[in-house]
C-alpha positions as CSV (number, residue, x, y, z in Angstrom):
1,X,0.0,0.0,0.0
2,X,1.4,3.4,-1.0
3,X,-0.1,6.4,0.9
4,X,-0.1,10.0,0.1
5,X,2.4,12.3,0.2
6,X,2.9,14.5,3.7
7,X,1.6,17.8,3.1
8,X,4.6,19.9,4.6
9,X,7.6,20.5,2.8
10,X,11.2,20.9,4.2
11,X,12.6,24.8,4.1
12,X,13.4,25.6,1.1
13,X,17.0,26.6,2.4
14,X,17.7,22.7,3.2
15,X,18.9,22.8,-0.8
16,X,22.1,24.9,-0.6
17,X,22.6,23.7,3.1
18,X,22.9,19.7,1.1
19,X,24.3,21.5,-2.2
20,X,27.0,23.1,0.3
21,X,27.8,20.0,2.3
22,X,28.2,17.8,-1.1
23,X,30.4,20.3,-2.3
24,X,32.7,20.3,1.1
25,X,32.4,16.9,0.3
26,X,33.6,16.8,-3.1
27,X,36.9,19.6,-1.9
28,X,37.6,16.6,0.6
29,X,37.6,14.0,-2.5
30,X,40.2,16.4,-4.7
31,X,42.2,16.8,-1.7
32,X,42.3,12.9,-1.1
33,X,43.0,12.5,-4.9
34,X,45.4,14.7,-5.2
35,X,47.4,13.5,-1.9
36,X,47.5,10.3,-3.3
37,X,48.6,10.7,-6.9
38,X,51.3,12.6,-5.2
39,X,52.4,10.2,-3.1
40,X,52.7,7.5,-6.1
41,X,54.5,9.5,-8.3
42,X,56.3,10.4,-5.3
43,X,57.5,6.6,-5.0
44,X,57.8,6.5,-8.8
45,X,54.9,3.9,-9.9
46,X,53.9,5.8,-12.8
47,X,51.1,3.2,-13.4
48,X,49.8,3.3,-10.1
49,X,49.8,7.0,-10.2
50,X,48.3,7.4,-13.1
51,X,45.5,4.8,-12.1
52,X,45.1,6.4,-8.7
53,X,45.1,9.8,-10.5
54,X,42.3,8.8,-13.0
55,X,39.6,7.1,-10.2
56,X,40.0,9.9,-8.0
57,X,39.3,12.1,-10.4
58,X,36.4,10.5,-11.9
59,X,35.3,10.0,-8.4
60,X,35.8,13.6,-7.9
61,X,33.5,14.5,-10.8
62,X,30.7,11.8,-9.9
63,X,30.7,13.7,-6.8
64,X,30.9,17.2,-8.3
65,X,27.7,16.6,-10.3
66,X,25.8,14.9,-7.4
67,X,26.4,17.9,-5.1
68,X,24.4,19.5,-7.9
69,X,21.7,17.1,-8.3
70,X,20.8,14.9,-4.9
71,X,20.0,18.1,-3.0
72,X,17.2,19.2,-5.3
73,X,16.1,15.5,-5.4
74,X,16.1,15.3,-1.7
75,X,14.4,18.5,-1.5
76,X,11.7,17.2,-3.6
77,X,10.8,14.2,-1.6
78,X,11.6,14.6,1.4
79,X,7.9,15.4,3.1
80,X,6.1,15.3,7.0
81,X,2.8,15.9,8.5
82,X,1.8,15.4,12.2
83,X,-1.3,13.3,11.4
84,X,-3.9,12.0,14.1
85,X,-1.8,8.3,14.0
86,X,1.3,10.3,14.3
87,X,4.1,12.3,12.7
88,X,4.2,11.0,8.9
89,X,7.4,11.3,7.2
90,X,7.9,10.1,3.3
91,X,11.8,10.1,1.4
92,X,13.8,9.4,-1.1
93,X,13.5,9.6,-4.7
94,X,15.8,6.5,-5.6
95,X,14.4,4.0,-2.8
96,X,11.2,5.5,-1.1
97,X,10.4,5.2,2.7
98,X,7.2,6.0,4.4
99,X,7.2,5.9,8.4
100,X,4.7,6.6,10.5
101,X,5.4,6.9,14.2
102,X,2.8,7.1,16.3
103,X,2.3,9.7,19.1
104,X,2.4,7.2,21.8
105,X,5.5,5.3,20.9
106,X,7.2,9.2,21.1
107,X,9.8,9.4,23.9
108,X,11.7,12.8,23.3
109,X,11.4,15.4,20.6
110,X,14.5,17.4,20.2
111,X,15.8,20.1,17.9
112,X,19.5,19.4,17.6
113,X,22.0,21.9,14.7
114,X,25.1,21.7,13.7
115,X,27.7,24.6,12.6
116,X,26.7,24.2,9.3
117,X,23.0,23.8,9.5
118,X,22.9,27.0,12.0
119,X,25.0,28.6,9.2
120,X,21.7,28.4,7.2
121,X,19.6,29.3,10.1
122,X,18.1,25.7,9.9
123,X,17.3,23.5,12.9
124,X,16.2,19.6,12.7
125,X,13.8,18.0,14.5
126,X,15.1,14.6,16.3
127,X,12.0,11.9,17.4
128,X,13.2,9.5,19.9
129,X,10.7,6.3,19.9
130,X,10.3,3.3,22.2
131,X,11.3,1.4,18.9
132,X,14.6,-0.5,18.4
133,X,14.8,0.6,15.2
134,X,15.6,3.9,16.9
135,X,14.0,7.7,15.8
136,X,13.1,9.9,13.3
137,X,14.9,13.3,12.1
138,X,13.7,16.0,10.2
139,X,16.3,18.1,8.9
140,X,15.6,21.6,7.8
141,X,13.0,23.3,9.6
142,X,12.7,27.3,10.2
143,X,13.2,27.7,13.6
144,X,9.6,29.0,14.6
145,X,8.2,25.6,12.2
146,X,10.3,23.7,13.9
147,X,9.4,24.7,17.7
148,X,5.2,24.5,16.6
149,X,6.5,20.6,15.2
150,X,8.3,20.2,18.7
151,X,5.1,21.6,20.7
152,X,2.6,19.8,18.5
153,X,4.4,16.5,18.7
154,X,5.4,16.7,22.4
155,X,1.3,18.1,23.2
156,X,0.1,14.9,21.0
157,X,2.7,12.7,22.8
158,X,1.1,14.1,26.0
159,X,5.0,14.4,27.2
160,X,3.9,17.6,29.1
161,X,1.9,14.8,31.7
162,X,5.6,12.9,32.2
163,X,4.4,9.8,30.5
């Protein structure tokens, strides 16, 4: 059974927060590549640097083009709603996941931001369940959308009551 799609959307910011992080990414790669085709033809293997300098770089360039592609991708279907069985979440474009979790199986509901993310002025929202399988995150929320998510979830949860 596939269900609908979530009615909220991520902010729209979350693209060049992913777009930046592929492309820190992808600097990381060329450095790697680099470093390493130095080092053979440092130790005179002209084959091996020539093999180590070719995959890098075509991994470099896979890598490039994905920092330009995935975010918008990701962007595009990546969707949540708080629904009256619980917080919804549908993504991925290549392999799709729906989860629902439902409010009573909620534990904690975080918002949690790295350097970057706060960079962007994005938060994410981190749903710990009594599940083994762990949580759910939702990366790139608006600070004010992402404290109504938080108070919605933790008022449906009824966290306020200490349960």
């Amino acid at each position: 059974m596939i269900l609908r799609e979530p009615a909220n959307v991520l902010d729209p910011r979350m693209r060049a927060y992913w777009t930046v992080e592929r492309v820190i990414a992808t600097l990381v790669a060329a450095a790697l590549t680099a470093v390493a085709a130095g080092l053979t033809a440092v130790a005179g293997d002209s084959t091996a640097h020539w093999v180590v300098a070719g995959v890098g770089s075509l991994v470099v360039v896979v890598v490039a083009v994905s920092a330009f592609v995935t975010p918008r991708l990701d962007y595009r279907y990546y969707r949540y709603e708080v629904t009256e069985l619980g917080l919804y979440v549908a993504r991925g474009w290549l392999w799709r996941r729906w989860q629902i979790v439902p409010h009573a199986r909620v534990q904690t509901v975080d918002t949690t931001a790295g350097p970057l993310m706060r960079a962007f002025g994005l938060v994410a929202v981190a749903v710990t369940t009594a599940s083994a399988a762990g949580g759910i995150s939702i990366p790139g929320l608006g600070p004010d959308v992402a404290d109504a998510l938080v108070a919605e979830l933790a008022r449906r949860a009824g966290l306020e009551e200490g349960t």
